[in-house]
C-alpha positions in Angstrom: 0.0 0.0 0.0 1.0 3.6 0.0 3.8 5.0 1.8 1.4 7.9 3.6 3.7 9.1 6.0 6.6 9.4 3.1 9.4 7.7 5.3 9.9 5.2 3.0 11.9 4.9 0.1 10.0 2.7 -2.5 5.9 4.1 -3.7 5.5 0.3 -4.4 3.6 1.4 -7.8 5.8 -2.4 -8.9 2.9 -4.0 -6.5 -0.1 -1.5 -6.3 -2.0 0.3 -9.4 -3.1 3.1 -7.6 -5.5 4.0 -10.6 -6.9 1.0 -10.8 -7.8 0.4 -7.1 -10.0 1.9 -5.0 -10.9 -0.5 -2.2 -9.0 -2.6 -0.7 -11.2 -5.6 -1.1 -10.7 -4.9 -4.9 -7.2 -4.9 -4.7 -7.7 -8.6 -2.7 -10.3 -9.9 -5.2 -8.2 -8.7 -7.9 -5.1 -11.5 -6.4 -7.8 -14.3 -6.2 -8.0 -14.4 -2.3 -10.8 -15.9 -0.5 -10.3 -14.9 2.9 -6.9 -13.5 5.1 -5.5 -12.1 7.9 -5.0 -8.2 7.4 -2.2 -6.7 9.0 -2.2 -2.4 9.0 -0.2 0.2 10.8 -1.7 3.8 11.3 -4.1 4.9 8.5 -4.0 1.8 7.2 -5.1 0.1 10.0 -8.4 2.2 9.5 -8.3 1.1 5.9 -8.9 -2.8 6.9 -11.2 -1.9 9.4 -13.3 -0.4 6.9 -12.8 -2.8 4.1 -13.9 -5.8 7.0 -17.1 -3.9 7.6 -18.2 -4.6 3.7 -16.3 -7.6 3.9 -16.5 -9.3 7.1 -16.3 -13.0 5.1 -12.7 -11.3 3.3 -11.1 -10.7 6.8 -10.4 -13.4 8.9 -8.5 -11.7 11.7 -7.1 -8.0 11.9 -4.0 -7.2 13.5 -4.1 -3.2 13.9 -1.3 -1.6 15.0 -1.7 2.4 16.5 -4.5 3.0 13.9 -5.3 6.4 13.5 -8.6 8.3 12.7 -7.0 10.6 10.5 -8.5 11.3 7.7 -11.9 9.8 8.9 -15.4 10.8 9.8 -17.6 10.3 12.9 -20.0 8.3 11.0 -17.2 6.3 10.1 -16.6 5.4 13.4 -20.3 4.9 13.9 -20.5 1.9 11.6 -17.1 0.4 13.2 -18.7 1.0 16.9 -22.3 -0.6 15.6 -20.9 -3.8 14.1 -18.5 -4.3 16.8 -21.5 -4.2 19.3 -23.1 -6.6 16.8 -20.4 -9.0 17.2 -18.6 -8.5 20.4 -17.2 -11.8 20.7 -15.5 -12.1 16.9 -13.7 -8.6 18.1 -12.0 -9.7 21.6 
């Protein structure tokens, strides 16, 4: 995925098509995958949560590491907050 914070090197545009992506469950259906673990850092961290609300069958497990809101809106949150409520259990 992108380098956001720009502390990196490499703009991995050999492994992502930022054009032709938009979601990250595209960019996962696009490699064949049927279900994984997601591991994010930061912003993306809120990316996989996101993408596991649309789809939860995609995600098996998230590992999120100091995810941060940035960039995000309350209702954002809202829908995180509402399907972890749902689904207490699968999130502890």
């Amino acid at each position: 995925m992108g380098d956001n914070s720009k502390l990196g090197d490499d703009d991995n545009s050999d492994h992502f098509n930022f054009r032709c992506y938009t979601t990250l469950d595209a960019y996962v259906d696009d490699l064949g995958v049927e279900s994984c673990f997601f591991i994010g850092h930061s912003f993306s961290a809120m990316v996989g949560i996101l993408a596991a609300i649309r789809r939860p069958e995609l995600f098996l497990r998230l590992i999120l590491i100091g995810a941060s809101p940035k960039g995000f809106e309350l209702e954002d949150f809202d829908k995180v907050f509402a399907v972890m409520e749902a689904n207490y259990e699968v999130w502890v």
